[in-house]
mmCIF file as Biopython writes it, N, C-alpha, C and O atoms, coordinates in Angstrom:
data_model
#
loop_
_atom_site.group_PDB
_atom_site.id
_atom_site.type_symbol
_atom_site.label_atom_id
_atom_site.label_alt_id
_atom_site.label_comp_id
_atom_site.label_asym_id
_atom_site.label_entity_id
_atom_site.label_seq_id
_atom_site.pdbx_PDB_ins_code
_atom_site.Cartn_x
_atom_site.Cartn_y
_atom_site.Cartn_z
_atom_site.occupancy
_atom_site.B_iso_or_equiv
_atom_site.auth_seq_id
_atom_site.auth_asym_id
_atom_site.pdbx_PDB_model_num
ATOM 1   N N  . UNK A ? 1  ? 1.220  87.825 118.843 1.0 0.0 1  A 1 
ATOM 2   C CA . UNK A ? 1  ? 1.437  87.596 117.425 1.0 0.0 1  A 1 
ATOM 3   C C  . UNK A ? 1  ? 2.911  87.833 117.114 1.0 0.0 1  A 1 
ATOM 4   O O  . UNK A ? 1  ? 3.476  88.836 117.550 1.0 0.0 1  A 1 
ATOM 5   N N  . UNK A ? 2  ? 3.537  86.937 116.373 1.0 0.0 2  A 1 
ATOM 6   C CA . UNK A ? 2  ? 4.983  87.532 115.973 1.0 0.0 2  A 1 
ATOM 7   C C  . UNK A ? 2  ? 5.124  87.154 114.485 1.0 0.0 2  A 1 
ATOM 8   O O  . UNK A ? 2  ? 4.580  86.243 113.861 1.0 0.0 2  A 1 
ATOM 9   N N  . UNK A ? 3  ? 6.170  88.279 114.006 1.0 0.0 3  A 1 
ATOM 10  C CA . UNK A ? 3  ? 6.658  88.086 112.560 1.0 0.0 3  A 1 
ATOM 11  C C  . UNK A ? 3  ? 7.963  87.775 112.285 1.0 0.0 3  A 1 
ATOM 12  O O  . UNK A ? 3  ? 8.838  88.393 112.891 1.0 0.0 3  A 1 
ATOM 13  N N  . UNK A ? 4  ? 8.240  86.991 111.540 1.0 0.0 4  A 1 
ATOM 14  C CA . UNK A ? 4  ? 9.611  86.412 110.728 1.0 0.0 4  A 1 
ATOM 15  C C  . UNK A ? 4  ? 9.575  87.463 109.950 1.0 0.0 4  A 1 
ATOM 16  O O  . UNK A ? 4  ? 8.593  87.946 109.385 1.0 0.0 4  A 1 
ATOM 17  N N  . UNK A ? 5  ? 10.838 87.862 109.929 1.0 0.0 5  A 1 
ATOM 18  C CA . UNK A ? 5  ? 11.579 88.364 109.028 1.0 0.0 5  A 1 
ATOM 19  C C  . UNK A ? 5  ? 12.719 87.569 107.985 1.0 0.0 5  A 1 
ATOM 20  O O  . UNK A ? 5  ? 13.523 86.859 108.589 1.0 0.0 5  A 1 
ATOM 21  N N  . UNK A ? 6  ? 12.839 87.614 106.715 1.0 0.0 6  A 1 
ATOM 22  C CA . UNK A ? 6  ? 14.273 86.633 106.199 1.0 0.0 6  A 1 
ATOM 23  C C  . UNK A ? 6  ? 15.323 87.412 105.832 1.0 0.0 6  A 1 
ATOM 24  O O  . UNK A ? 6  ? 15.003 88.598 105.908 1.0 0.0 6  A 1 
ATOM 25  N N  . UNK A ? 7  ? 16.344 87.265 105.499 1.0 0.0 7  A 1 
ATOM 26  C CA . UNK A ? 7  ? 17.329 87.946 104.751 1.0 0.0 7  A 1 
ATOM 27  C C  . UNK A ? 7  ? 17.750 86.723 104.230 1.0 0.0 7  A 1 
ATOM 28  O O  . UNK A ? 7  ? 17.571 85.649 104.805 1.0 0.0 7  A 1 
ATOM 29  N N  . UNK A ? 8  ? 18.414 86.888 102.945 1.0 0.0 8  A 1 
ATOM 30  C CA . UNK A ? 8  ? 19.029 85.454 102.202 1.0 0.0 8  A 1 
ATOM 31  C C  . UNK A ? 8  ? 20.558 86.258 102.049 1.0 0.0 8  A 1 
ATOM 32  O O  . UNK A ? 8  ? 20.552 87.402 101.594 1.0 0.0 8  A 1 
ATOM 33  N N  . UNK A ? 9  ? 21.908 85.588 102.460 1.0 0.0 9  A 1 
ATOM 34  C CA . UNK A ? 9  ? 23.517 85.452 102.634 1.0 0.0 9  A 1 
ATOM 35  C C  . UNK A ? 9  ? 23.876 84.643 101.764 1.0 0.0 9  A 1 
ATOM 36  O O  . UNK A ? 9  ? 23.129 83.727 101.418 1.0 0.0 9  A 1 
ATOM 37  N N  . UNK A ? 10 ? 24.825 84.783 101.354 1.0 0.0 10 A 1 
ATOM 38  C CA . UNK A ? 10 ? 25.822 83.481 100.272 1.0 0.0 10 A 1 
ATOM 39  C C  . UNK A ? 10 ? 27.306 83.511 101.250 1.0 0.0 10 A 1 
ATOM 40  O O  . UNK A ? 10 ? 28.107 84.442 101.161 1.0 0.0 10 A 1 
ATOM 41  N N  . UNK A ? 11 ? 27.496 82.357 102.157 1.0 0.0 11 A 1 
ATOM 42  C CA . UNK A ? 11 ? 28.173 81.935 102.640 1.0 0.0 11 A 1 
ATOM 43  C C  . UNK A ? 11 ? 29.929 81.718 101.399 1.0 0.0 11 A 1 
ATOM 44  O O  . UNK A ? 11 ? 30.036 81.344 100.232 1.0 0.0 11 A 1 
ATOM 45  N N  . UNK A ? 12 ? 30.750 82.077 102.211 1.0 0.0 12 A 1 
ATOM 46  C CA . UNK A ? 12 ? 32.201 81.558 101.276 1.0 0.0 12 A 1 
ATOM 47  C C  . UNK A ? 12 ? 32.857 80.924 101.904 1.0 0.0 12 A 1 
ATOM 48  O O  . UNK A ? 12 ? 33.123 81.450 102.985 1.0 0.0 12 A 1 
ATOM 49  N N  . UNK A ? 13 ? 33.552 79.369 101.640 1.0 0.0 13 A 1 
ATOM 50  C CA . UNK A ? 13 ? 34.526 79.014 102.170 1.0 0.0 13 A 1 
ATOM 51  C C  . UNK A ? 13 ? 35.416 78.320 101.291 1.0 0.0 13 A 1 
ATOM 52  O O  . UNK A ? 13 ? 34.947 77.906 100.231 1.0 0.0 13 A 1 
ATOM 53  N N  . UNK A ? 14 ? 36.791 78.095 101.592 1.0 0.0 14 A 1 
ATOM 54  C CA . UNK A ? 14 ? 37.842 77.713 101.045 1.0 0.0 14 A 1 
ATOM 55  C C  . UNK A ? 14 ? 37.430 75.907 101.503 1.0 0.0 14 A 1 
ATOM 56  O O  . UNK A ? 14 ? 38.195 75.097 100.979 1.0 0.0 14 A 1 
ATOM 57  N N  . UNK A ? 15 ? 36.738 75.534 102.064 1.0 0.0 15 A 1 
ATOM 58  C CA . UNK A ? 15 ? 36.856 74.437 102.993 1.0 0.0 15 A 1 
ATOM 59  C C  . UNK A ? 15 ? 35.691 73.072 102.464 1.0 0.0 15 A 1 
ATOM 60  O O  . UNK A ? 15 ? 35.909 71.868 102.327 1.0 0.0 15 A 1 
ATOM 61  N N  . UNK A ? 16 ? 34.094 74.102 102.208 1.0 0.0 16 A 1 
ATOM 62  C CA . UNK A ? 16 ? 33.330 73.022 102.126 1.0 0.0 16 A 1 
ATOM 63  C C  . UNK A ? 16 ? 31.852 73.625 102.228 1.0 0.0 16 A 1 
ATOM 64  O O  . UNK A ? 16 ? 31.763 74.520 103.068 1.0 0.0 16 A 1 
ATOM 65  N N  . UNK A ? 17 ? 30.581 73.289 101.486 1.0 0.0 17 A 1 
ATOM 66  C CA . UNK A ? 17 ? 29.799 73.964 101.517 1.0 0.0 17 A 1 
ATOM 67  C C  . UNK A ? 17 ? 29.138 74.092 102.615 1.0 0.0 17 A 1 
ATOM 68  O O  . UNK A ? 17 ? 28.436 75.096 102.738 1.0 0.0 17 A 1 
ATOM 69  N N  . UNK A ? 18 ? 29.192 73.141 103.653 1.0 0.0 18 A 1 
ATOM 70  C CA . UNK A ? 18 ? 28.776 73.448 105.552 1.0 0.0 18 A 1 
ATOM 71  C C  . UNK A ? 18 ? 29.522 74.282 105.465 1.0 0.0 18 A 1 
ATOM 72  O O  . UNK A ? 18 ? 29.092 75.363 105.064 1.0 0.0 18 A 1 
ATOM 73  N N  . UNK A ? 19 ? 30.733 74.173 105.745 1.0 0.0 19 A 1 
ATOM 74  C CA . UNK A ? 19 ? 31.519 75.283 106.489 1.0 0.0 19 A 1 
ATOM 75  C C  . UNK A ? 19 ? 30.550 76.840 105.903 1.0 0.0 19 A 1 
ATOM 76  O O  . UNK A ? 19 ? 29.885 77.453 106.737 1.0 0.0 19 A 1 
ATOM 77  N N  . UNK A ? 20 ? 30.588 77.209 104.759 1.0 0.0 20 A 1 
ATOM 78  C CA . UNK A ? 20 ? 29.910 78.125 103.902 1.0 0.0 20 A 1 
ATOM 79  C C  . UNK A ? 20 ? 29.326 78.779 104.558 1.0 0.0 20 A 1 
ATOM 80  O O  . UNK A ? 20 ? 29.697 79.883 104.957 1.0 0.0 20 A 1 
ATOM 81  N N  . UNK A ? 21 ? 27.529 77.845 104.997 1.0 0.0 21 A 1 
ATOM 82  C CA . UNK A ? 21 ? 26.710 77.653 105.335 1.0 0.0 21 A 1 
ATOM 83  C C  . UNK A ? 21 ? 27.173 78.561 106.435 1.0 0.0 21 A 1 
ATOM 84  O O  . UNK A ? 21 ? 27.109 79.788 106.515 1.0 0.0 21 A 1 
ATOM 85  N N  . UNK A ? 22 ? 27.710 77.566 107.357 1.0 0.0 22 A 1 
ATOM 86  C CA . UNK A ? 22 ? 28.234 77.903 108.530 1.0 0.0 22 A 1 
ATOM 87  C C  . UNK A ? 22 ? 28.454 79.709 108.824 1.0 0.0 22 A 1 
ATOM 88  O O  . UNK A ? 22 ? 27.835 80.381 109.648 1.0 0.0 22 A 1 
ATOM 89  N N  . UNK A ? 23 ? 29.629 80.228 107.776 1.0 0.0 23 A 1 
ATOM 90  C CA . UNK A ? 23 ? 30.260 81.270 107.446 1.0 0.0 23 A 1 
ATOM 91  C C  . UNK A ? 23 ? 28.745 82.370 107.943 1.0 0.0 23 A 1 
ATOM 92  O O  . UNK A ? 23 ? 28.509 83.116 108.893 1.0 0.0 23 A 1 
ATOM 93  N N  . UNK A ? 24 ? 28.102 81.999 106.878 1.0 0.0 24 A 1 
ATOM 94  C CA . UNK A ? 24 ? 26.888 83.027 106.901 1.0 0.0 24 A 1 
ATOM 95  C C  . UNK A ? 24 ? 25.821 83.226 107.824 1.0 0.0 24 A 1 
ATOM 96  O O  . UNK A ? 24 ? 25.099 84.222 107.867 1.0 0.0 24 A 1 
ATOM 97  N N  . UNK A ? 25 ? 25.743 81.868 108.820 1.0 0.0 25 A 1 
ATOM 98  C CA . UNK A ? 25 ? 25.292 82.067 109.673 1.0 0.0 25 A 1 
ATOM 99  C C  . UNK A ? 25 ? 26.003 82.478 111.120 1.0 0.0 25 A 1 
ATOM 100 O O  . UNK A ? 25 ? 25.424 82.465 112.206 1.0 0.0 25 A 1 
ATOM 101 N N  . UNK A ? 26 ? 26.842 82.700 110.978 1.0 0.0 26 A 1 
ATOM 102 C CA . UNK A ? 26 ? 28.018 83.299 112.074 1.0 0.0 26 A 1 
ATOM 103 C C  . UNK A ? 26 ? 28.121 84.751 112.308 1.0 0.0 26 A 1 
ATOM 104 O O  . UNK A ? 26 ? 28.225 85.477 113.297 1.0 0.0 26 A 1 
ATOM 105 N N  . UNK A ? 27 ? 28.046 84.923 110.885 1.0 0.0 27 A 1 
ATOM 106 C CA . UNK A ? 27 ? 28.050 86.327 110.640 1.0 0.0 27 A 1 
ATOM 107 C C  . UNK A ? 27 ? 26.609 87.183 110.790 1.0 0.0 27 A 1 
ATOM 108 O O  . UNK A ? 27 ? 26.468 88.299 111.291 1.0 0.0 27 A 1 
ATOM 109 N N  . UNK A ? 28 ? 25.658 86.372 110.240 1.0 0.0 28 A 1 
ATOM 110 C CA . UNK A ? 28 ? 24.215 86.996 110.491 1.0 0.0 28 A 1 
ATOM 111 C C  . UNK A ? 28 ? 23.949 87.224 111.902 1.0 0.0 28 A 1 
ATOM 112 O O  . UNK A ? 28 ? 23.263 88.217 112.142 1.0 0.0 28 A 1 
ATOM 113 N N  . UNK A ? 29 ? 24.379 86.453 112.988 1.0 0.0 29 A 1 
ATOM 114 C CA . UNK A ? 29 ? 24.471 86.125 114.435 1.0 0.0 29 A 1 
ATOM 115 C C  . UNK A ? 29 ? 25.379 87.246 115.083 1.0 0.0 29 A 1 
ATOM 116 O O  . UNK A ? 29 ? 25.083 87.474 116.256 1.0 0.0 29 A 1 
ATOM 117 N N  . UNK A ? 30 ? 26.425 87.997 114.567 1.0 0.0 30 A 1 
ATOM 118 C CA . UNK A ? 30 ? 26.683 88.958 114.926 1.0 0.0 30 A 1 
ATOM 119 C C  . UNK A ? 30 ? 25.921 90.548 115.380 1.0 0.0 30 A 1 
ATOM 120 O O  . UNK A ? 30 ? 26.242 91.308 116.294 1.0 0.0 30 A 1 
ATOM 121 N N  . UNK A ? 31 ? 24.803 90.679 114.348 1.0 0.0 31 A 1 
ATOM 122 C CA . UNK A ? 31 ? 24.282 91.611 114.747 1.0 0.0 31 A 1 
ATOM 123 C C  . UNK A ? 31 ? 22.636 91.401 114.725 1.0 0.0 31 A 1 
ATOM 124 O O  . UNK A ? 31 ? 21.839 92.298 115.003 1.0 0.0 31 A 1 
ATOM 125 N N  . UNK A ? 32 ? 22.252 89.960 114.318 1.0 0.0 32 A 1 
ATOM 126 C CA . UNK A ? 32 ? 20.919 89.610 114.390 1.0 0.0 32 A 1 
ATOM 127 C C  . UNK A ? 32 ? 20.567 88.461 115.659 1.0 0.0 32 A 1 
ATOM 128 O O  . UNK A ? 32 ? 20.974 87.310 115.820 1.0 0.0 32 A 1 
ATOM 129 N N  . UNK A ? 33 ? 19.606 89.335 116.492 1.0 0.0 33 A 1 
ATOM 130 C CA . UNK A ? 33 ? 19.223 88.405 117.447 1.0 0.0 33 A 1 
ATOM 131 C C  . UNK A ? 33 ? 17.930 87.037 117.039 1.0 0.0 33 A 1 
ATOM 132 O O  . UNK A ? 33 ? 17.976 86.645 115.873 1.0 0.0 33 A 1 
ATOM 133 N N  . UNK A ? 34 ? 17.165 86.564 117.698 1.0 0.0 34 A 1 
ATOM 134 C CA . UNK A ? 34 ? 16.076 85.564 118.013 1.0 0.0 34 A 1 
ATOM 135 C C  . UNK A ? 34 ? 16.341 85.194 115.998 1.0 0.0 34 A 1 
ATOM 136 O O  . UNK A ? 34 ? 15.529 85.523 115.134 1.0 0.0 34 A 1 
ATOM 137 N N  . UNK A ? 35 ? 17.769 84.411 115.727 1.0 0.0 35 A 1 
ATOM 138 C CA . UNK A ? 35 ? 17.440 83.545 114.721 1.0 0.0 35 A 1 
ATOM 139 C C  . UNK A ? 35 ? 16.716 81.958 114.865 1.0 0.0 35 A 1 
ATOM 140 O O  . UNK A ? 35 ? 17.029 81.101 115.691 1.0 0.0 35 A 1 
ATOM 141 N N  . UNK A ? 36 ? 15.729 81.868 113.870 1.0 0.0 36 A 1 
ATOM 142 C CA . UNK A ? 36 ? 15.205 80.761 114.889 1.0 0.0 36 A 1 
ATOM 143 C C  . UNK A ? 36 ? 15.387 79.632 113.321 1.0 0.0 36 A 1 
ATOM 144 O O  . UNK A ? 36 ? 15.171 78.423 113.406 1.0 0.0 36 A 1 
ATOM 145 N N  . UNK A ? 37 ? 15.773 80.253 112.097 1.0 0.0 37 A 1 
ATOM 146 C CA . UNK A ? 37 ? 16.157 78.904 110.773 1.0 0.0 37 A 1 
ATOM 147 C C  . UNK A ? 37 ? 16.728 79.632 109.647 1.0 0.0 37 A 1 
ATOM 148 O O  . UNK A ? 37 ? 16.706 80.781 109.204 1.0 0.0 37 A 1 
ATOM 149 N N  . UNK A ? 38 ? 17.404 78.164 109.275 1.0 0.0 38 A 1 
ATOM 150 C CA . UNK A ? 38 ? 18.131 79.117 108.218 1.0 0.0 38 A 1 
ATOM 151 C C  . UNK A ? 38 ? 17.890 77.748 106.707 1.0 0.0 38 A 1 
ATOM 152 O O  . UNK A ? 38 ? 18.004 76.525 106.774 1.0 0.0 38 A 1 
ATOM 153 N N  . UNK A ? 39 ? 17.636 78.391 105.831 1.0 0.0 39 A 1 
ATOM 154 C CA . UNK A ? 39 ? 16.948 76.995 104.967 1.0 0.0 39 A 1 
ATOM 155 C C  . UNK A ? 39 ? 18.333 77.231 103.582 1.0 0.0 39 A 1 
ATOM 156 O O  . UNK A ? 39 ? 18.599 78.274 102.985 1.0 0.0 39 A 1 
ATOM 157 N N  . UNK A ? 40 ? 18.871 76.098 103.454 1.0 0.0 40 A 1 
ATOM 158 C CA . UNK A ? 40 ? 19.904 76.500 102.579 1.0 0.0 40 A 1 
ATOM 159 C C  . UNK A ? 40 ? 18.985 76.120 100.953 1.0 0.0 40 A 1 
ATOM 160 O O  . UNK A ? 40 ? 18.263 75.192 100.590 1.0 0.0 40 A 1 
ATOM 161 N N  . UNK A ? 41 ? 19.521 77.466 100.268 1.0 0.0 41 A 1 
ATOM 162 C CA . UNK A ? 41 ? 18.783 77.184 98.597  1.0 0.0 41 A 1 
ATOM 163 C C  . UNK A ? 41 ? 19.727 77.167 97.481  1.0 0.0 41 A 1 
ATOM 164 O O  . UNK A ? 41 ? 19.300 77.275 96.331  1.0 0.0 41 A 1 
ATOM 165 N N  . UNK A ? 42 ? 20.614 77.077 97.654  1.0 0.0 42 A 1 
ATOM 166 C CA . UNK A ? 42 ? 21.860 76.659 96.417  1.0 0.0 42 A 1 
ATOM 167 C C  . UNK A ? 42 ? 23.345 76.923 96.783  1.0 0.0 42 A 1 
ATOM 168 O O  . UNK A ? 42 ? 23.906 77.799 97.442  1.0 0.0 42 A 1 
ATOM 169 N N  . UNK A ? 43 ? 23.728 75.927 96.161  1.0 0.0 43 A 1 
ATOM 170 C CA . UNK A ? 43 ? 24.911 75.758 96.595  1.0 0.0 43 A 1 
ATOM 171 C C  . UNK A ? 43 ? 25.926 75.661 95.072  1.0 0.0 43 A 1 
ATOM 172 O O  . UNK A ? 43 ? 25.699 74.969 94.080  1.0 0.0 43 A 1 
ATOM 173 N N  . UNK A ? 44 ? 26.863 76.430 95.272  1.0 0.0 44 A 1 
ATOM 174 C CA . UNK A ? 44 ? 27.545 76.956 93.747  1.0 0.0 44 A 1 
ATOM 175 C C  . UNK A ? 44 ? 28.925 76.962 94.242  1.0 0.0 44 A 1 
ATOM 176 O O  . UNK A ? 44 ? 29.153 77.003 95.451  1.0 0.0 44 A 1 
ATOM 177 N N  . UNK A ? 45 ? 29.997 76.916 93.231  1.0 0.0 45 A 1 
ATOM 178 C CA . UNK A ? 45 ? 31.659 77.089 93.573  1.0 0.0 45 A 1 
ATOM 179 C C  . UNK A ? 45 ? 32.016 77.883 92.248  1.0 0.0 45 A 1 
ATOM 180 O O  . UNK A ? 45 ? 31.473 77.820 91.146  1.0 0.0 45 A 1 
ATOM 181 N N  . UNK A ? 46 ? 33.344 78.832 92.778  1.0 0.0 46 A 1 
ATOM 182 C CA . UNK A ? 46 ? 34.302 79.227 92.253  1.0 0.0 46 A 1 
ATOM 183 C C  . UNK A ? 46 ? 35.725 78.421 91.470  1.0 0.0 46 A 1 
ATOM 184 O O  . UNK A ? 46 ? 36.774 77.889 91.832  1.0 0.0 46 A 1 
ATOM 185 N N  . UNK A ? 47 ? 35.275 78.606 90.680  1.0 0.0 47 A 1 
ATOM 186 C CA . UNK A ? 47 ? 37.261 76.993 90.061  1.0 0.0 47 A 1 
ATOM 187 C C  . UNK A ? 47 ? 38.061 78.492 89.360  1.0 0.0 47 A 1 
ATOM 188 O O  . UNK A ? 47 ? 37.795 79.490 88.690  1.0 0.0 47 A 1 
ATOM 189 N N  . UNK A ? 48 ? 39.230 77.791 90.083  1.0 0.0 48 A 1 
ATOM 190 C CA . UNK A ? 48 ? 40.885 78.418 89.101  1.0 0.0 48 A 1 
ATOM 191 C C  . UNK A ? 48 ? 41.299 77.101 88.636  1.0 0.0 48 A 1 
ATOM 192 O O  . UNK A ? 48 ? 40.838 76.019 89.000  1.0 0.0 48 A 1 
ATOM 193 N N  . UNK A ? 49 ? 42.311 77.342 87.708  1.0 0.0 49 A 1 
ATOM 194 C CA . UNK A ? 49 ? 42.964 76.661 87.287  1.0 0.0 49 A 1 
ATOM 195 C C  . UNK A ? 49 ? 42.343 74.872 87.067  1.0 0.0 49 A 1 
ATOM 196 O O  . UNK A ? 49 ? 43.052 73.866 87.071  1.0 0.0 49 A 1 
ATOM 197 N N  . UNK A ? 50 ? 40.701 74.942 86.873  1.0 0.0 50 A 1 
ATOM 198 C CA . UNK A ? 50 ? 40.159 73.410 86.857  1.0 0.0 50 A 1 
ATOM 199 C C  . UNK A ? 50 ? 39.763 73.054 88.243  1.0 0.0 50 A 1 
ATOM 200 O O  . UNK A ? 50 ? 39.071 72.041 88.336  1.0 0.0 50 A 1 
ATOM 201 N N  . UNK A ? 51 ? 40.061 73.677 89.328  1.0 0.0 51 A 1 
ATOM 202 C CA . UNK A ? 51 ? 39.747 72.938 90.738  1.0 0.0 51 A 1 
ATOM 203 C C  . UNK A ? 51 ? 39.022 74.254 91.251  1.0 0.0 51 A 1 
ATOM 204 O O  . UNK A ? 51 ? 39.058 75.362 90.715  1.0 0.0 51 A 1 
ATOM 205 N N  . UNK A ? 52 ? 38.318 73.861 92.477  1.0 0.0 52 A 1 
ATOM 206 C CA . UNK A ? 52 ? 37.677 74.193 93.238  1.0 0.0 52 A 1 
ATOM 207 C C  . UNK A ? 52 ? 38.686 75.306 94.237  1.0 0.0 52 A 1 
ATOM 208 O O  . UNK A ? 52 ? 39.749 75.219 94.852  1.0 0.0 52 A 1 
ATOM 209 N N  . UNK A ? 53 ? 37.618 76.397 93.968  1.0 0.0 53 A 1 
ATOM 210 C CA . UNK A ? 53 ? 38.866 77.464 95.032  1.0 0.0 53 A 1 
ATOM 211 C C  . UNK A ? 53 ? 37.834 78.127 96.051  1.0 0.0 53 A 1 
ATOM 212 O O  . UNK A ? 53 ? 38.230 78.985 96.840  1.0 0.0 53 A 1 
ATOM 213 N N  . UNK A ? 54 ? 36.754 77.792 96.026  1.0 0.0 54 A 1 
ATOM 214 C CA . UNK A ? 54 ? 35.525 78.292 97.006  1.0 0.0 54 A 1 
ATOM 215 C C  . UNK A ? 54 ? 34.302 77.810 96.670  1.0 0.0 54 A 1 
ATOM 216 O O  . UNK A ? 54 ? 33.785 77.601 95.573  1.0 0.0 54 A 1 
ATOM 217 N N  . UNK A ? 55 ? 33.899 77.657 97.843  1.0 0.0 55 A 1 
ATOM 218 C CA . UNK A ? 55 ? 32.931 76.662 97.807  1.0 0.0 55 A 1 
ATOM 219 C C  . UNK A ? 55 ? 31.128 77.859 98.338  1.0 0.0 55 A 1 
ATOM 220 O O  . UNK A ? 55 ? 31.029 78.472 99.401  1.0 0.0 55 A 1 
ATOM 221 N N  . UNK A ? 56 ? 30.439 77.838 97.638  1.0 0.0 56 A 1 
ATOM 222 C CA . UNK A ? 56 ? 29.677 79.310 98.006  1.0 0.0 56 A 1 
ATOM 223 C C  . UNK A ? 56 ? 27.956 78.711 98.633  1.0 0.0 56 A 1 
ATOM 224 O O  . UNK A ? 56 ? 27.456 77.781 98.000  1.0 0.0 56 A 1 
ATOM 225 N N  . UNK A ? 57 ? 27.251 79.228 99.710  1.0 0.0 57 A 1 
ATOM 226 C CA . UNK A ? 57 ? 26.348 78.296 99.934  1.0 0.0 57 A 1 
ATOM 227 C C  . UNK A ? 57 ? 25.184 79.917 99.864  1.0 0.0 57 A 1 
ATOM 228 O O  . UNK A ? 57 ? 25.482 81.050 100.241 1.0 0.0 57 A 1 
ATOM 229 N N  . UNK A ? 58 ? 24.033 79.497 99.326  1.0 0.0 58 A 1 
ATOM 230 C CA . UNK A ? 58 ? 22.712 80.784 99.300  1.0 0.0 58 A 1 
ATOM 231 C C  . UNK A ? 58 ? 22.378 80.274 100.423 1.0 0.0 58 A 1 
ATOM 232 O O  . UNK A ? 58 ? 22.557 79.058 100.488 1.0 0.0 58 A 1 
ATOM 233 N N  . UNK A ? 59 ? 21.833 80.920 101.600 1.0 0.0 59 A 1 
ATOM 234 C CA . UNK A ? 59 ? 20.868 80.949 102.483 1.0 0.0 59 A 1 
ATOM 235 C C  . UNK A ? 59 ? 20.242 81.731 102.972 1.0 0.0 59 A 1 
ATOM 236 O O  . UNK A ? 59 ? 20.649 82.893 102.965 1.0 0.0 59 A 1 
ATOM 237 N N  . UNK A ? 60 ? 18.758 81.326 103.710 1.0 0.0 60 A 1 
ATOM 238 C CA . UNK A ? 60 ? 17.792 82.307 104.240 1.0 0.0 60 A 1 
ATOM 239 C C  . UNK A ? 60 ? 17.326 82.414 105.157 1.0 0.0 60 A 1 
ATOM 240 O O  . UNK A ? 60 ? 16.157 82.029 105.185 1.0 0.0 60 A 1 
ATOM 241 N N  . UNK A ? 61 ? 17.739 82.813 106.066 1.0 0.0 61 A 1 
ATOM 242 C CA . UNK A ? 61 ? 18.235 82.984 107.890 1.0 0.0 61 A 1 
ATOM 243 C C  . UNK A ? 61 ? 16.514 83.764 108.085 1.0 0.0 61 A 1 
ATOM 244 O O  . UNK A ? 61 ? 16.041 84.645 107.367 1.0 0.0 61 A 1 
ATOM 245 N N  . UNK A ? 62 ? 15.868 83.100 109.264 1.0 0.0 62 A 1 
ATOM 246 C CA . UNK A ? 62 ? 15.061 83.745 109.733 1.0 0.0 62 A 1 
ATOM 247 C C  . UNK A ? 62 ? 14.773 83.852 111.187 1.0 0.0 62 A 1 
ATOM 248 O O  . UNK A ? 62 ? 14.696 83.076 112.140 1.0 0.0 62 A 1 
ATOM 249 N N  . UNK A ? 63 ? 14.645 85.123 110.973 1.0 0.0 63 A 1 
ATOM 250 C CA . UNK A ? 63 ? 14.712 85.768 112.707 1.0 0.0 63 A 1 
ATOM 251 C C  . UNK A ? 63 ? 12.766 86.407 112.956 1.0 0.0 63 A 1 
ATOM 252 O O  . UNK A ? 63 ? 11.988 86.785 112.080 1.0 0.0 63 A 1 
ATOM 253 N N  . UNK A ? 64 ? 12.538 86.295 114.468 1.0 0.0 64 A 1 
ATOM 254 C CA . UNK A ? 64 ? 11.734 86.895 114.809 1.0 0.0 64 A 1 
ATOM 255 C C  . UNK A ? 64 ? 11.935 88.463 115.208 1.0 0.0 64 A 1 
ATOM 256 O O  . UNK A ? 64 ? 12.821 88.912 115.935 1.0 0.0 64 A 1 
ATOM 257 N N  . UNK A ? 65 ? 11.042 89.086 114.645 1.0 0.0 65 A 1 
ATOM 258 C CA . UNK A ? 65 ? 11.167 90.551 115.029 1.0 0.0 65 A 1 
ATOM 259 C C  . UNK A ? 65 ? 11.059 90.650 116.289 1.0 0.0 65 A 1 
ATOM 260 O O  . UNK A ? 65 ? 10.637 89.665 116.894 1.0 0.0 65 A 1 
ATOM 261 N N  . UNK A ? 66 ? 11.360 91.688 116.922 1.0 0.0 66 A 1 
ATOM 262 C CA . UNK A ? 66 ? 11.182 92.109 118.142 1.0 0.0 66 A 1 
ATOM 263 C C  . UNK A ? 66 ? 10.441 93.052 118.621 1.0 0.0 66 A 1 
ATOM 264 O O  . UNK A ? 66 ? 11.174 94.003 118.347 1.0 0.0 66 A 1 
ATOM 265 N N  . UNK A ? 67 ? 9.510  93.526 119.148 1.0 0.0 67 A 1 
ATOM 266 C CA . UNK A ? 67 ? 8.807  94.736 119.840 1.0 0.0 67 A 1 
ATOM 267 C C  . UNK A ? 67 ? 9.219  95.383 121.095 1.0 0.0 67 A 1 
ATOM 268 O O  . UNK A ? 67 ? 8.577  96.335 121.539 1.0 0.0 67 A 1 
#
């Protein structure tokens, strides 16, 4: 029997909401093993001055627990 676990990340990039995406799953991968999906649920930006200065992605990375 195995269980998923989720955690949900908000990815940041200067670049693009993949990249974002990307960001947060890079980082979750640092100290989380057997990720097996990551389901993206909103995608939002930061503006200065009228333009786009970060691009921000919600996601919800799921890993199998381990025994």
């Amino acid at each position: 029997m195995a269980v998923i676990k989720t955690i949900d990340l908000v990815g940041v990039s200067g670049e693009s909401w993949r990249d974002a995406a990307n960001q947060a799953l890079t980082e979750a991968a640092r100290t989380i093993r057997g990720i097996t999906a990551m389901e993206v649920l909103d995608t939002s930006c930061n503006v200065e001055d009228g333009r786009i200065s970060e691009y921000l992605t919600h996601v919800r990375i799921r890993f199998r627990i381990e025994r």
